[in-house]
C-alpha positions, -999 to 999 in steps of 0.1 A, spaced: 110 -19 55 141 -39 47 165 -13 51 152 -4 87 153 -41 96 190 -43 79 197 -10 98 191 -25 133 206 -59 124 236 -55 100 266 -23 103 262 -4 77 293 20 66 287 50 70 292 62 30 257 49 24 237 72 18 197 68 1 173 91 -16 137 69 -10 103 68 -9 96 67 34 82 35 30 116 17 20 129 37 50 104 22 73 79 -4 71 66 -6 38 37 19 20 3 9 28 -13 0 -1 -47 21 -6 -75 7 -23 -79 -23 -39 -104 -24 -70 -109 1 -95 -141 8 -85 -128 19 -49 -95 33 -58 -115 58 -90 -135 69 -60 -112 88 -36 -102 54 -21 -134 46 -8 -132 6 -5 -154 4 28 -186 14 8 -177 19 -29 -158 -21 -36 -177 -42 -55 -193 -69 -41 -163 -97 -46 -140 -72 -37 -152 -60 -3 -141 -88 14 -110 -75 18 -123 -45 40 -163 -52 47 -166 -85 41 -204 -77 58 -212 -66 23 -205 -95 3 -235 -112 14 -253 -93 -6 -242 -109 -35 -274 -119 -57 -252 -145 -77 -216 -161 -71 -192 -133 -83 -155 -140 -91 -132 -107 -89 -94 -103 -103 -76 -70 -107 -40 -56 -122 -22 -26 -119 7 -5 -135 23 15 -106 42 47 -118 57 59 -91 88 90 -94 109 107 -72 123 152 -81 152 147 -58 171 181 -50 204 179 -24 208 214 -21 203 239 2 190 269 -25 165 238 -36 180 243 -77 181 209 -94 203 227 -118 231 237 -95 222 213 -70 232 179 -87 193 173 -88 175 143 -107 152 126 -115 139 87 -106 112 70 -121 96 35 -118 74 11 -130 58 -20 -114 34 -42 -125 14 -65 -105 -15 -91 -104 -35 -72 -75 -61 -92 -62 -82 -126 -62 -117 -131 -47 -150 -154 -48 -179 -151 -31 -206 -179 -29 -240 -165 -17 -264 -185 3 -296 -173 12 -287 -152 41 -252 -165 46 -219 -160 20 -183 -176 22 -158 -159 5 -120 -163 -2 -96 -137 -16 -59 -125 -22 -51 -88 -18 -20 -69 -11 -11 -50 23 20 -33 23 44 -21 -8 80 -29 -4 94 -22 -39 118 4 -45 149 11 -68 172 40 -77 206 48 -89 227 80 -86 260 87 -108 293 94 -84 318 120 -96 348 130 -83 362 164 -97 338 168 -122 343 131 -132 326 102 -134 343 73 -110 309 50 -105 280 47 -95 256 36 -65 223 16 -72 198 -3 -50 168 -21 -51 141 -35 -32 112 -57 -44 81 -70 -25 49 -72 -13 33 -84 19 -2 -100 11 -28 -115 26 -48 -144 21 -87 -140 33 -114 -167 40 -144 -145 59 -180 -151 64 -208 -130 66 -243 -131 78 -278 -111 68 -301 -100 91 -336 -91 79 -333 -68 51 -308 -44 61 -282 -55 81 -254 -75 80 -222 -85 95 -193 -104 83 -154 -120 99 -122 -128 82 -92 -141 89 -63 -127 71 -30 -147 64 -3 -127 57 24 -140 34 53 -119 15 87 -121 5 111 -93 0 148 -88 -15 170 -60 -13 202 -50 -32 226 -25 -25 261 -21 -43 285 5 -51 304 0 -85 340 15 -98 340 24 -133 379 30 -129 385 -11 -121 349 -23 -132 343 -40 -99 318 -40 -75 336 -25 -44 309 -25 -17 276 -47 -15 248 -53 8 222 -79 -2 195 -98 23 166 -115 13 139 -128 37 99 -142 39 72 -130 64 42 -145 76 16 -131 102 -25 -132 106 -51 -108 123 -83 -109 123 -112 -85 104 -150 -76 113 -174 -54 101 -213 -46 101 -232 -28 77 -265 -12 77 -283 -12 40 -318 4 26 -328 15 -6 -305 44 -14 -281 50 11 -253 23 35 -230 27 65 -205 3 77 -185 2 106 -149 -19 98 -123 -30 121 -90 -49 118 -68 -64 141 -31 -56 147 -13 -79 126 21 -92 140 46 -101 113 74 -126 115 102 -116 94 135 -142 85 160 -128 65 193 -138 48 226 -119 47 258 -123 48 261 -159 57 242 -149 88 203 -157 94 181 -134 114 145 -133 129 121 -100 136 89 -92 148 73 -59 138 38 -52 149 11 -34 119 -13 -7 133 -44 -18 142 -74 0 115 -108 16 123 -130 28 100 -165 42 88 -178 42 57 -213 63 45 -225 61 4 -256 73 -4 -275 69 -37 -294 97 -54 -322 79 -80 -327 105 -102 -318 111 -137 -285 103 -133 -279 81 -106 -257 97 -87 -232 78 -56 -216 99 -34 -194 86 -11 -170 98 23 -149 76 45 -129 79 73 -102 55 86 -80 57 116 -47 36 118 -32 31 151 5 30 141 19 44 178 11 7 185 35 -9 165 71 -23 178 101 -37 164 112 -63 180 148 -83 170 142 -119 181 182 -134 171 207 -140 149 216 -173 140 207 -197 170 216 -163 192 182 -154 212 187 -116 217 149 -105 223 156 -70 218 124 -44 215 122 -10 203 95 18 194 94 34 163 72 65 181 52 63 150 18 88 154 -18 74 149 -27 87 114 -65 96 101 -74 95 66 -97 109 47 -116 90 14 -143 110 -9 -160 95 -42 -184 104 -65 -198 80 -94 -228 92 -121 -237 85 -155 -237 114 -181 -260 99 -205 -251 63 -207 -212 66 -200 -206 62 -161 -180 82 -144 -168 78 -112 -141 108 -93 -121 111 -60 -96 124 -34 -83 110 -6 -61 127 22 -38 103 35 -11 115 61 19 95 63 30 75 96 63 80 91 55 121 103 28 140 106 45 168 83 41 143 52 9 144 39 1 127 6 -33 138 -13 -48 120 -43 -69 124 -73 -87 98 -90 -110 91 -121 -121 62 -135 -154 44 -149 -165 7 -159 -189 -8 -181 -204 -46 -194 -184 -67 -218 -213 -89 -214 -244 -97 -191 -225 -110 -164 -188 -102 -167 -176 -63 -160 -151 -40 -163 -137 -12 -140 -110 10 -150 -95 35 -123 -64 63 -129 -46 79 -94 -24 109 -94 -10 116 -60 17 138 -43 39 146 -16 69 169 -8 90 163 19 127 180 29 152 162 53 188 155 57 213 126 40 249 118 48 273 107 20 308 104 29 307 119 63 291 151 52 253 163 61 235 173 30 200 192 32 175 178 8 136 182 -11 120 155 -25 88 160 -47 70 124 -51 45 113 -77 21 85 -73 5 72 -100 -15 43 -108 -35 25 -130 -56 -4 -126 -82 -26 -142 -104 -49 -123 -129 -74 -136 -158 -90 -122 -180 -122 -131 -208 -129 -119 -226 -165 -123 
């Protein structure tokens, strides 16, 4: 996202040139899933979060709660890049490499407090991804001269009071408020080996802040659940740093439908299964560069990004006494529709004690794409093979 903003806002020369995950080009990677739980099952965090955790996308289901339930999570992201400029697509004649990455993170914070029919509840979750970094060697004749590097780090989160309300014994609905808060930094040099100086730089750092609002309504009975989810567009304020300069942006997230189905089989083994569908409206969302410095310059523009549907299947079972829990989720980029990532997930989670749990969850995801870069005035053709991978543990008291 930073590098878009920087692109409409700051002159770039035209030697720079990036090999990046489509979110650092645009507006961030949405950040799918939230608990282990949901994420070990395809995704499905409409029907398949546990109780403190739902608040962040059904908060209709954390009234529910039989006891006050405190939920944190971590996560080790793993992401990696099989870059190959080259028109035969051979990363050995090519010049291609390799760029890995790993981030950790505390994930999420929530609490739910349960009143008869009735439950406040307060959380901390992540929306959109903003890290990136990478590094490519610069030879001239065979010989290396220096090298480029960049790096981006950042999340935008939310903070989430909602409520929720019972109706009878199988219905619900519930409201939040989401907060957004984030801040993001982003480095960019070139570096001569020959004089061991830094000989071109680009560095910004800003904050954003934003809210929407979230609502959904759930209908419950003994083995099966389906909730409707919807949440608001959320308009983002963005103020940056760079270069002695100060700007201010708008940039408007999609607004997010979604339905969520689980149903429970009794028998033997308990089985879950579980199928979501969410649609993101991102042909909504504008850019929009307010000024720079105590300039007012008001200046909108489109991003002609298409509305994106995604797709989130789960399954969770016990084999004897060990539970396992699988998934796969489709999820087509906004940046195109010719990028489509897919995901598979495993995971399971068990009792340390009577009232505090543990959920484990493992993703492996992919995505190719091919496009074009410029470094130093010449067009180079491109493949890149991504890899998502993450792990994540989540725990959950209840009291």
């Amino acid at each position: 996202m930073i590098k878009r903003i920087l692109s409409i806002i700051i002159v770039f020369s035209s030697n720079l040139f990036s090999y990046t995950y489509l979110g650092y080009d645009n507006f961030g990677d949405d950040v799918e899933g939230i608990s282990a739980r949901a994420i070990s099952m395809g995704g499905t965090s409409i029907s398949n979060s546990q109780i403190s955790e739902s608040i962040f996308y059904n908060p209709a289901n954390t009234v529910w709660a039989e006891k006050k339930e405190v939920g944190f999570g971590f996560s080790l992201f793993l992401p990696g890049e099989r870059v190959i400029p080259d028109n035969d697509w051979s990363s050995e004649t090519g010049g291609g490499y390799y760029n890995f990455q790993n981030i950790f993170q505390f994930d999420y914070f929530s609490f739910v407090y349960p009143k008869d029919n009735i439950s406040f509840s307060i959380g901390y979750f992540p929306l959109y991804d903003l890290n990136y970094k990478n590094g490519v060697d610069i030879y001239t004749n065979s010989n290396l001269v220096g090298r480029w590097e960049l790096k981006s780090k950042g999340n935008i989160y939310a903070y989430v009071p909602s409520l929720s309300f019972r109706i009878k014994d199988y219905f619900s609905f519930g409201f939040g408020y989401l907060i957004g808060d984030g801040k993001a930094n982003f480095d960019e040099r070139t570096v001569s080996y020959s004089t061991n100086t830094v000989i071109q730089t680009v560095n910004a750092s800003g904050k954003f802040s934003g809210d929407a609002f979230n609502f959904s309504v759930m209908y419950r009975r003994e083995n099966y659940s389906i909730s409707f989810v919807y949440r608001d567009k959320i308009k983002t304020k963005f103020n940056a740093k760079s270069g002695g300069s100060t700007y201010e942006s708008e940039f408007i997230y999609p607004t997010i439908y979604g339905v969520g189905f689980s149903y429970t089989y009794s028998g033997i083994n308990e089985a879950t299964f579980s199928v979501e569908i969410i649609r993101k409206s991102w042909s909504d969302s504008k850019y929009k560069l307010v000024k720079i410095n105590e300039t007012q310059y008001n200046i909108e523009s489109n991003p002609n990004y298409p509305d994106v549907t995604e797709v989130h299947i789960g399954v969770e079972h016990f084999v004897g006494e060990i539970l396992l829990r699988y998934g796969i989720e489709f999820i087509p980029t906004y940046f195109s529709k010719a990028y489509q990532r897919v995901d598979f997930a495993f995971g399971t989670g068990f009792n340390i004690f009577e009232n505090f749990g543990i959920d484990v969850g493992f993703l492996y995801g992919k995505m190719n794409y091919i496009g074009e870069y410029e470094f130093a005035t010449t067009e180079y053709d491109w493949r890149t093979d991504l890899i998502f991978r993450r792990l994540i543990l989540s725990c959950i008291w209840r009291f």
